[in-house]
N, C-alpha and C positions, 0 to 999 in steps of 0.2 A: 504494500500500500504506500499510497504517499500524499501528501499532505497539498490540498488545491485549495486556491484562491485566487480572486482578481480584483482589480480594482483599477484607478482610470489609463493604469499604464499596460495592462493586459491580464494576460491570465500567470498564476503562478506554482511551480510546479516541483514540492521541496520533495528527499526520497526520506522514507523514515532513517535509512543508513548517516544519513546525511546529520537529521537532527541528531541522531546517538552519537555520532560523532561530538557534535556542539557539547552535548548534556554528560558527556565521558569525561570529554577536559575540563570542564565547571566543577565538575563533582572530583577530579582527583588534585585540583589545584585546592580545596577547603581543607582547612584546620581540622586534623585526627583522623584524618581519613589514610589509611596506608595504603589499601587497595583494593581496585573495583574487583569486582570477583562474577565471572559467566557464571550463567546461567541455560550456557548453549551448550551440543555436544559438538559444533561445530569449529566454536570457538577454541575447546579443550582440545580438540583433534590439531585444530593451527598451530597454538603454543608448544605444541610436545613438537611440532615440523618446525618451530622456531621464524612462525613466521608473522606480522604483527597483524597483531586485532583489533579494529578498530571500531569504536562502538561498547566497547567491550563493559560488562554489567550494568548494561544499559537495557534496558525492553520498554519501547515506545508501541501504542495502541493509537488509531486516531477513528475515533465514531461521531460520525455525522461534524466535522470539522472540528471536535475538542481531541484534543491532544489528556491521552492519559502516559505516566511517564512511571518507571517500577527503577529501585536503582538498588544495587545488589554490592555493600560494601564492607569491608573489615574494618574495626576500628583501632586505633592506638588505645595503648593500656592506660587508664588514671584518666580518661578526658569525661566532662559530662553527657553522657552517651545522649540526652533529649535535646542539651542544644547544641552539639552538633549534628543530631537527624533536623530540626528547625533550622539551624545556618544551611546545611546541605540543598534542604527541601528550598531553602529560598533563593539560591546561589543557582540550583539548576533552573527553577522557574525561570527566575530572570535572564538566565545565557537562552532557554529555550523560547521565549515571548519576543525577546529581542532579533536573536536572529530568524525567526518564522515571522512575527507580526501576527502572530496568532493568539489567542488564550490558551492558556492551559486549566483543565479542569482538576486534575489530581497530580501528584506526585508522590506514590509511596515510596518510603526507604526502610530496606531489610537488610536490615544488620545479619550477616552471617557469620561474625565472629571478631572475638579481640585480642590483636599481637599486642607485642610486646615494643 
């Protein structure tokens, strides 16, 4: 799927790889985040060929033009785990509104674990 809009400059036509991309580097440039972590087997399959993934613990959904956003991270040890899922949630929004020009409806973030 991918993400359509127009407006008086024409029509526009984002791919979901695209915006994961966007919402992949927002989310691993934030405070306690060590790292995004798939959710793909396809992703797991690239890493082990060492080869890069982009996009990567990111799953974007787009229905009826809202953007729903899933973000799949490990945490640093000692940090306040709710506001860094809050700074995350609002740091993706905004890389993701910005570069679409879109809304976003949700954004959940699943903590899958926390190093060291």
């Amino acid at each position: 799927m991918s993400l359509r809009t127009s407006n008086k400059y024409g029509k526009i036509s984002i791919s979901d790889e695209a915006v994961a991309m966007v919402c992949s580097y927002a989310a691993s440039e934030c405070y306690g985040v060590v790292e995004l972590v798939s959710r793909r087997l396809t992703d797991n399959l690239s890493a082990l060929l060492n080869k890069s993934t982009y996009g990567k613990g990111i799953k974007i959904a787009t229905i009826d033009n809202k953007i729903f956003i899933e973000v799949f991270v490990i945490l640093k040890l000692g940090v306040n785990v709710e506001a860094v899922k809050d700074s995350l949630a609002n740091t993706v929004t905004y890389a993701c509104e910005t570069f679409t020009g879109m809304r976003v409806k949700r954004v959940n973030i699943n903590v899958v674990g926390i190093r060291v």
